[in-house]
C-alpha positions in Angstrom: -3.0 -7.5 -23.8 -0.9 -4.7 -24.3 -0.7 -1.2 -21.8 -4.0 0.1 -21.8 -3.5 3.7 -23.1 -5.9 6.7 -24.1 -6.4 7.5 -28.0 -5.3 11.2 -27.0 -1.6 9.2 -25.3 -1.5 7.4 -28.4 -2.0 10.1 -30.8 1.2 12.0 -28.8 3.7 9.2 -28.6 6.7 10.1 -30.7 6.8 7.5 -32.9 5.8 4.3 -33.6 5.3 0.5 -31.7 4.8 -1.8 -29.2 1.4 -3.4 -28.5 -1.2 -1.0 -26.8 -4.9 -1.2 -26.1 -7.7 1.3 -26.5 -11.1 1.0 -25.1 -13.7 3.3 -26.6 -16.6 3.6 -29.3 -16.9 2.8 -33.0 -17.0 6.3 -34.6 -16.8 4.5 -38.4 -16.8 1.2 -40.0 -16.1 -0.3 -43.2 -15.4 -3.7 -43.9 -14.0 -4.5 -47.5 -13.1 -7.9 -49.0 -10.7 -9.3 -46.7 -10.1 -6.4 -44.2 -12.1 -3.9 -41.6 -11.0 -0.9 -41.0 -12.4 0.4 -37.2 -12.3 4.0 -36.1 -12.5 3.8 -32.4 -13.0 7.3 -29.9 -12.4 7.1 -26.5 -13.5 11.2 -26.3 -9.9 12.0 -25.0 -9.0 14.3 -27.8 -10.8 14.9 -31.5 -8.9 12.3 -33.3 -9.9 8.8 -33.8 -7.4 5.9 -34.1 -8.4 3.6 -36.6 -7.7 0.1 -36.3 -6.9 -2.2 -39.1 -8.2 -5.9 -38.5 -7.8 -8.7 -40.8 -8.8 -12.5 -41.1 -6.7 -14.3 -39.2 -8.2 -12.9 -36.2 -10.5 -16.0 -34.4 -13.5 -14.0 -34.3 -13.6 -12.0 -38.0 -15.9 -13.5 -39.7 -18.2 -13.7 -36.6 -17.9 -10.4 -34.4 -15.6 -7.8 -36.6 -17.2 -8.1 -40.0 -20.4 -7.4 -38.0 -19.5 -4.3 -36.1 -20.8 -1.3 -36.8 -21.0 2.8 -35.5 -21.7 2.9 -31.8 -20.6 -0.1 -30.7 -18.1 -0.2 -27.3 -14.9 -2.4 -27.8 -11.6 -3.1 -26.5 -8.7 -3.4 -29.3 -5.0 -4.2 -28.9 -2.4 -4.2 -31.4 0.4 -3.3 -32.8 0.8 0.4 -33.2 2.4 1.3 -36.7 2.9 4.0 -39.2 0.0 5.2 -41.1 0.3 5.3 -45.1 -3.1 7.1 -45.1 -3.2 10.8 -45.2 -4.7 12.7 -42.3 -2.9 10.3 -39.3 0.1 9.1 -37.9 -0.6 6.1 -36.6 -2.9 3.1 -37.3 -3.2 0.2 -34.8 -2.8 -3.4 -36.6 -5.6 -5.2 -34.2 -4.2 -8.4 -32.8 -7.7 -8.8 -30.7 -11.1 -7.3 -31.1 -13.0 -7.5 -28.4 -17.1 -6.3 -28.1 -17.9 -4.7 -25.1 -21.1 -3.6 -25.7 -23.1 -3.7 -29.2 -25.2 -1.2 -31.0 -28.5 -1.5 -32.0 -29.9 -1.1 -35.9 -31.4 1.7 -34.7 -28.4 3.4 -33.2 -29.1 7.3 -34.4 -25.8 8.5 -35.2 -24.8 7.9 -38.3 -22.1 9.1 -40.6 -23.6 12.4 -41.6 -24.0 15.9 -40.7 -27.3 16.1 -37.4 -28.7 19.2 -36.8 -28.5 20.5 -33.7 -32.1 21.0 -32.3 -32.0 16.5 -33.5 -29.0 16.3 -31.3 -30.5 18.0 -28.3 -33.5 15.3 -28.5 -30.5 12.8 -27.8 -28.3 14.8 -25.4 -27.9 11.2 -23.7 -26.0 10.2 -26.9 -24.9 13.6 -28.8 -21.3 13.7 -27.0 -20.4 11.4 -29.0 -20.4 13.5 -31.7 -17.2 15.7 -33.3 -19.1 18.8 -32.4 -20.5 18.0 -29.0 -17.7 16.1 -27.9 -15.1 18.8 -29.1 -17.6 21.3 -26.7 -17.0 19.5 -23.3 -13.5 19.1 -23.9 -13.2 23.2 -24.0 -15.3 23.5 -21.3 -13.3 21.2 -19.4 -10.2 22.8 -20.1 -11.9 26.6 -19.8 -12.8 24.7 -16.4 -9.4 23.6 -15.3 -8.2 27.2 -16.5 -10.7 29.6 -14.1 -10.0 27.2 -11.5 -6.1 27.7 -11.7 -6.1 31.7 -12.2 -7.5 31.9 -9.2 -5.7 29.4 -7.7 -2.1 31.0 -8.3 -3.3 34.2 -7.3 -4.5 33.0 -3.6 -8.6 33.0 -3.9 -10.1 30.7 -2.2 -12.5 28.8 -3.6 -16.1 29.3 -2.0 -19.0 27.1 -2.3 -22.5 29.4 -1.7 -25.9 28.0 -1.4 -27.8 26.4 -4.3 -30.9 27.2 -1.8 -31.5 31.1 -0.7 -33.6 33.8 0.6 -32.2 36.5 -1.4 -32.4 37.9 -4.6 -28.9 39.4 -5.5 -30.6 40.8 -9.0 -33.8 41.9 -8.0 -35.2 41.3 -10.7 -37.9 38.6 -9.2 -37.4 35.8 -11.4 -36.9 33.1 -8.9 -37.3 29.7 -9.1 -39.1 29.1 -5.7 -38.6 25.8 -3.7 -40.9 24.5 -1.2 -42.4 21.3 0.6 -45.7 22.3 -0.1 -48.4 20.6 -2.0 -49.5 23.2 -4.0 -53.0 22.1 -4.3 -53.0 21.6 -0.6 -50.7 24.7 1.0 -51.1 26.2 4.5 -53.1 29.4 5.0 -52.1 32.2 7.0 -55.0 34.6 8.9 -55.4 36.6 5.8 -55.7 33.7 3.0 -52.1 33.6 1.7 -49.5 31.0 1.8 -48.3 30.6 5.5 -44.5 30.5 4.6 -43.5 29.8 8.4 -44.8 26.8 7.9 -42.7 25.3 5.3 -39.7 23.4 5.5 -37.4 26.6 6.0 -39.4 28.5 7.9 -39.1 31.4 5.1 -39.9 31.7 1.1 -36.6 30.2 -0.2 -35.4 30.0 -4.0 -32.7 28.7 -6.5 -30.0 31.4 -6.4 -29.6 33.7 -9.2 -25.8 34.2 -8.1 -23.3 33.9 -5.3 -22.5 37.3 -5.1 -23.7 38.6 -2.0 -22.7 35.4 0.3 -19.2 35.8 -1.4 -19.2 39.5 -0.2 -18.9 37.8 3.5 -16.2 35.4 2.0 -14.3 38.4 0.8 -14.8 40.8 3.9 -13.2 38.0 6.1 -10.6 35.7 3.4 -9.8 39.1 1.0 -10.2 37.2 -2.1 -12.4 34.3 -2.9 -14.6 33.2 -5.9 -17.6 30.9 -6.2 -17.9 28.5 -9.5 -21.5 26.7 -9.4 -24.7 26.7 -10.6 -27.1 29.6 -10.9 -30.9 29.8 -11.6 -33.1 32.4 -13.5 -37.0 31.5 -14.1 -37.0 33.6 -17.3 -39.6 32.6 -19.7 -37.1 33.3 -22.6 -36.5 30.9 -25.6 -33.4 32.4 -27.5 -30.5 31.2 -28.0 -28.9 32.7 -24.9 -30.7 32.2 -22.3 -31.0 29.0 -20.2 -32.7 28.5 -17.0 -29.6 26.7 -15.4 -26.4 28.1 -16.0 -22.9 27.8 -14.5 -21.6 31.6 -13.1 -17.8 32.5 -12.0 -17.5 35.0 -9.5 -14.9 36.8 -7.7 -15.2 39.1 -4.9 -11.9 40.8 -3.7 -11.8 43.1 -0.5 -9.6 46.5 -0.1 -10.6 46.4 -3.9 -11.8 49.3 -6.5 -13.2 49.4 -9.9 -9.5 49.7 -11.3 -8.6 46.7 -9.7 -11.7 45.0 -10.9 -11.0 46.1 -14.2 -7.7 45.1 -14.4 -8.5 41.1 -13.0 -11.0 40.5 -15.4 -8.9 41.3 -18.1 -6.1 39.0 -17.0 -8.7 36.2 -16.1 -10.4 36.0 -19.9 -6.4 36.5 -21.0 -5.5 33.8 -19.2 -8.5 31.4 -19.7 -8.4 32.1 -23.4 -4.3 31.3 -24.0 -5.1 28.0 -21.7 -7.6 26.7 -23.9 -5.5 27.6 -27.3 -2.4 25.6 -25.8 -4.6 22.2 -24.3 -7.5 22.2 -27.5 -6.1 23.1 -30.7 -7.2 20.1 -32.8 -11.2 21.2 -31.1 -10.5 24.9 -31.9 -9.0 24.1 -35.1 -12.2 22.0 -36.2 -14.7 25.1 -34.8 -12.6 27.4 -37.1 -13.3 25.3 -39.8 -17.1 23.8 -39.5 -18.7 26.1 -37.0 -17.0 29.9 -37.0 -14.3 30.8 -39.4 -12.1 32.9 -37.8 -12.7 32.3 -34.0 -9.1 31.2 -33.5 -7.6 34.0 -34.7 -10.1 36.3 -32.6 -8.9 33.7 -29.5 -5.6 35.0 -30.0 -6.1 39.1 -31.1 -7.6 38.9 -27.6 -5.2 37.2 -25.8 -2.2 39.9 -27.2 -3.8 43.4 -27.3 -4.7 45.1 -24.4 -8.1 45.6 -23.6 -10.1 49.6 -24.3 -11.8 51.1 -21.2 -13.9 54.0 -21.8 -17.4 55.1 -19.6 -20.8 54.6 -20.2 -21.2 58.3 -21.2 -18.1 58.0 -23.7 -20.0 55.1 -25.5 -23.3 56.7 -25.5 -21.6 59.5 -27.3 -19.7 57.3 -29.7 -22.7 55.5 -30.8 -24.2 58.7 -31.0 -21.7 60.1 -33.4 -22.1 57.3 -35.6 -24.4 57.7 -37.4 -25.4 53.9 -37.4 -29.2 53.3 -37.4 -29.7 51.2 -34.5 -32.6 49.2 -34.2 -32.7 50.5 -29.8 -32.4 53.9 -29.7 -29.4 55.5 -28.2 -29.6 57.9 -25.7 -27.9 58.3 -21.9 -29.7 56.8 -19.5 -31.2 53.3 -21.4 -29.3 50.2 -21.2 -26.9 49.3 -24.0 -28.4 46.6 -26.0 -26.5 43.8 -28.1 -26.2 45.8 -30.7 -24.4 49.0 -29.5 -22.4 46.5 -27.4 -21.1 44.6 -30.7 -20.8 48.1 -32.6 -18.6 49.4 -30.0 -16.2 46.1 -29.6 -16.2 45.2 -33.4 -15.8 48.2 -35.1 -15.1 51.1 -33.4 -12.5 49.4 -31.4 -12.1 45.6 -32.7 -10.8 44.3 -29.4 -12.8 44.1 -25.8 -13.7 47.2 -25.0 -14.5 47.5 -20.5 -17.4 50.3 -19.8 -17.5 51.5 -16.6 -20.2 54.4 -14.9 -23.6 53.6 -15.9 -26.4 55.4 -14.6 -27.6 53.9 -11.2 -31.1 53.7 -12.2 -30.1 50.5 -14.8 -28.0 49.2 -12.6 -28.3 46.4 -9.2 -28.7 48.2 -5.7 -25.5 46.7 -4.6 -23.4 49.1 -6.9 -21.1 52.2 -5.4 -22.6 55.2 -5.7 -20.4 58.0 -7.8 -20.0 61.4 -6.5 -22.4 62.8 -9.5 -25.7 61.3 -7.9 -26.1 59.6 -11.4 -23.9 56.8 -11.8 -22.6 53.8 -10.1 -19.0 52.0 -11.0 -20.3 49.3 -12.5 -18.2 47.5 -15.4 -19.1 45.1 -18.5 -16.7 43.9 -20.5 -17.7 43.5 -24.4 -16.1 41.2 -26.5 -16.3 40.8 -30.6 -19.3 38.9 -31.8 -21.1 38.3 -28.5 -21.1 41.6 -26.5 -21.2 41.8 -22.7 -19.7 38.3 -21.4 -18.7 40.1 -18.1 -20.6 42.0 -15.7 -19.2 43.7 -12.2 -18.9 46.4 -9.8 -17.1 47.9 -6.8 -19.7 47.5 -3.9 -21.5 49.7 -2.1 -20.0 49.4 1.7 -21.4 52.7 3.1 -24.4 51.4 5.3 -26.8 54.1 5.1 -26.1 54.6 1.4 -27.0 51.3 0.4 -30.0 50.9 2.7 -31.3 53.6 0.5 -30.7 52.2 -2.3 -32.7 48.6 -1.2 -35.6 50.9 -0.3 -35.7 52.6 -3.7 -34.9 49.7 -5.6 -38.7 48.3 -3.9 -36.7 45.5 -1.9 -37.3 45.2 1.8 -34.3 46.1 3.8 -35.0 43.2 6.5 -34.7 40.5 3.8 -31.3 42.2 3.7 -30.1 42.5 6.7 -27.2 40.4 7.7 -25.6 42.3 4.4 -26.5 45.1 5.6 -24.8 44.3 9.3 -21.4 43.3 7.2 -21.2 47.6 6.6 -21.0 47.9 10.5 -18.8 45.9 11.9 -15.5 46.5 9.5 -16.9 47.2 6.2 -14.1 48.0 3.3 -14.5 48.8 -0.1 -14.5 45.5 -2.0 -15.0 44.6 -5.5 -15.8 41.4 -7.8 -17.6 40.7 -11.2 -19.9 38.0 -12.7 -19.0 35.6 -15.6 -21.7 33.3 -17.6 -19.2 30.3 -18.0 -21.7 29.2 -20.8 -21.5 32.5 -22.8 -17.7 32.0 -22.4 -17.8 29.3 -24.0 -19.8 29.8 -26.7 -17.4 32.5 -27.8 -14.8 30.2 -27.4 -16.3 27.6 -30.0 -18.4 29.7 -31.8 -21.3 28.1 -31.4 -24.7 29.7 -31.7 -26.8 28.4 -29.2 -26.1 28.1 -26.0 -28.1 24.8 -25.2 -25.8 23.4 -27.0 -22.5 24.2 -24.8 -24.0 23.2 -21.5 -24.2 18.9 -21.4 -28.2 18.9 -20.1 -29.9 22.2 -21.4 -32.8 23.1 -19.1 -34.9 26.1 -20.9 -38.6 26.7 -20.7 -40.8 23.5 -21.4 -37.8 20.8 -21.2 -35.9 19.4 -17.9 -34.9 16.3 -19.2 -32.3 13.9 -17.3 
């Protein structure tokens, strides 16, 4: 047997020969009079390798000629020049070994699945160009956030899955419990005796890992969390999921400037790693799923980013003259639209809005002199819109006590965050990133179920 290699350590080799051996899937088949030409993908990289095997192997006529798409094997041979077009190197297959068959009723075929087929299959659908090329950009967008923070001293923070607090407060908590819900304690006035469940407490699935990485921060200076993050939103679009993957920095003895200014570097940085470690992926989303989205890739990664405030953006939008299907006017959130107006064409490059009114905006936002705004930020990108959203945080005590109480949250739910603006509070910053919206900008895909491996959205939790 020849050295065991990947497809993707094949595909890079210089030049040809020497006996190898790949282990990996049957992508394509086709067996003519006398020869069978094998595509096999080990899912290291986009390409294939095809292997040419012939009849004087001992098992042709029994095991090759009855391969087929799906099936696992092990092949070794002699790697060559190809004569096709399209490759560089074909293997001439000295042994064929079957690892594992595949059924007559294997479902992926050679032709074009839809999407919503594949995600009835998500057990089988990276084996796919599409799907496959997906996790290898996120894997490599991974590996990127990872490293930028890395190199610039963060420390990596792992917060709780499990919480008591709701960092949005927007209520749409997935709730997790021990009770039988048919059969729950009762407290003296008919509710749901929380103190009796397995926390002691109502508990949830966190919608983020902001606020425990605000104690990170106000003791390490810079850390980030990169996990999982939960939202029981009844939505069914094609951007929202109800388990999603969130990056978030906090940095301490930090401003909105500074904020500013990191996540502009970060999506620079993430974006130029993934164009040097996936072109072949990128290459093939340019071409099948959105023309153009390497070229955008780049614009991004060169030109410097356009800052302007919320009340600068209402006014352009005004001035317009566009007919917006929201209404514009100061004091309403910016919807998808306006969003997509202002980084397409009035800018055509990210534009970062900072100062919207405090009444739209979290509790945990600094409060501007003006009484109406808080320095909050969201970068907008071309074609999607906001993909990040942040703020410097409020560290003055009494200020953001108030702002708990008018936001209808109870201040003792909130008070060890509260305690952090006593003892040695400092003005600290950080931002939230939807690492499945970055990647669907990446690839251009159009739904995000399909750029997160197990999709879990209203009605469906498989695997």
């Amino acid at each position: 047997m020849g050295e065991v290699v990947s497809v993707r350590e094949v595909l890079a080799r210089e030049s040809a020969g020497g006996s190898v051996t790949v282990r990996g899937w049957l992508r394509t088949t086709r067996h003519s009079k006398g020869v069978s030409f094998l595509e096999v993908s080990d899912g290291s990289c986009f390409a294939g390798l095809q292997a040419v095997a012939e009849p004087a192997l001992a098992n042709y006529e029994d095991v090759v000629r009855g391969l087929g798409t799906g099936c696992a094997v092990e092949v070794t041979g002699e790697l060559v020049d190809s004569p096709g077009k399209g490759q560089r190197f074909e293997l001439h297959a000295t042994a064929v070994v079957l690892v594992g068959g595949a059924g007559a009723d294997y479902p992926l075929q050679k032709k074009r699945h839809s999407f919503e087929f594949l995600r009835t299959i998500a057990h089988l659908r990276p084996r796919t160009n599409t799907i496959g090329a997906v996790w290898r950009v996120r894997n490599a967008a991974a590996f990127a956030i990872h490293r930028f923070f890395q190199e610039r001293g963060f420390l990596y923070l792992h917060t709780p899955v499990i919480t008591a607090s709701d960092a949005e407060g927007a209520g749409e908590l997935f709730r997790v419990t021990s009770f039988d819900p048919a059969d729950a304690p009762r407290d003296a006035a008919g509710g749901v005796d929380w103190e009796r469940d397995f926390f002691g407490r109502q508990a949830f699935l966190t919608v983020s890992g902001q606020l425990e990485a605000e104690i990170g921060a106000l003791a390490l200076s810079n850390v980030y969390t990169f996990g999982p993050t939960f939202r029981a939103e009844n939505s069914n679009t094609s951007r929202h999921l109800a388990e999603f993957w969130m990056v978030e920095p906090e940095m301490a003895f930090c401003d909105l400037h500074g904020d500013v200014d990191l996540a502009e570097a970060f999506l620079k940085a993430v974006f130029a790693a993934v164009l040097e470690r996936c072109p072949d992926d990128l290459a093939f989303f340019d071409e099948r799923i959105e023309p153009g989205v390497v070229a955008r890739l780049e614009h991004i990664v060169a030109a410097p980013f356009e800052r302007m405030t919320y009340s600068e953006a209402v006014a352009i939008l005004e001035k317009s003259g566009r007919d917006f299907e929201f209404p514009v006017k100061w004091g309403a959130d910016l919807q998808s639209e306006h969003e997509r107006f202002l980084a397409e064409e009035h800018v055509g490059r990210p534009v970062v809005v900072t100062d919207y009114p405090a009444a739209i905006k979290a509790f945990y936002m600094y409060a501007n002199d003006d009484g109406r705004t808080v320095r909050a930020l969201d970068v907008l990108v071309p074609g999607v819109g906001e993909i990040i959203g942040g703020s410097q945080r409020e560290h003055r005590e009494d200020v953001l006590r108030a702002r708990i109480v008018a936001s209808g949250l109870d201040p003792e739910d909130y008070a060890w965050y509260l305690e952090l603006r006593r003892h040695g509070s400092a003005p600290h910053a950080g931002f939230g990133l939807g690492f499945e919206r970055l990647v669907q900008f990446m690839t251009g895909m159009k739904n995000i179920r399909d750029v997160i491996p197990f999709p879990r959205v209203p009605g469906y939790a498989e695997f």
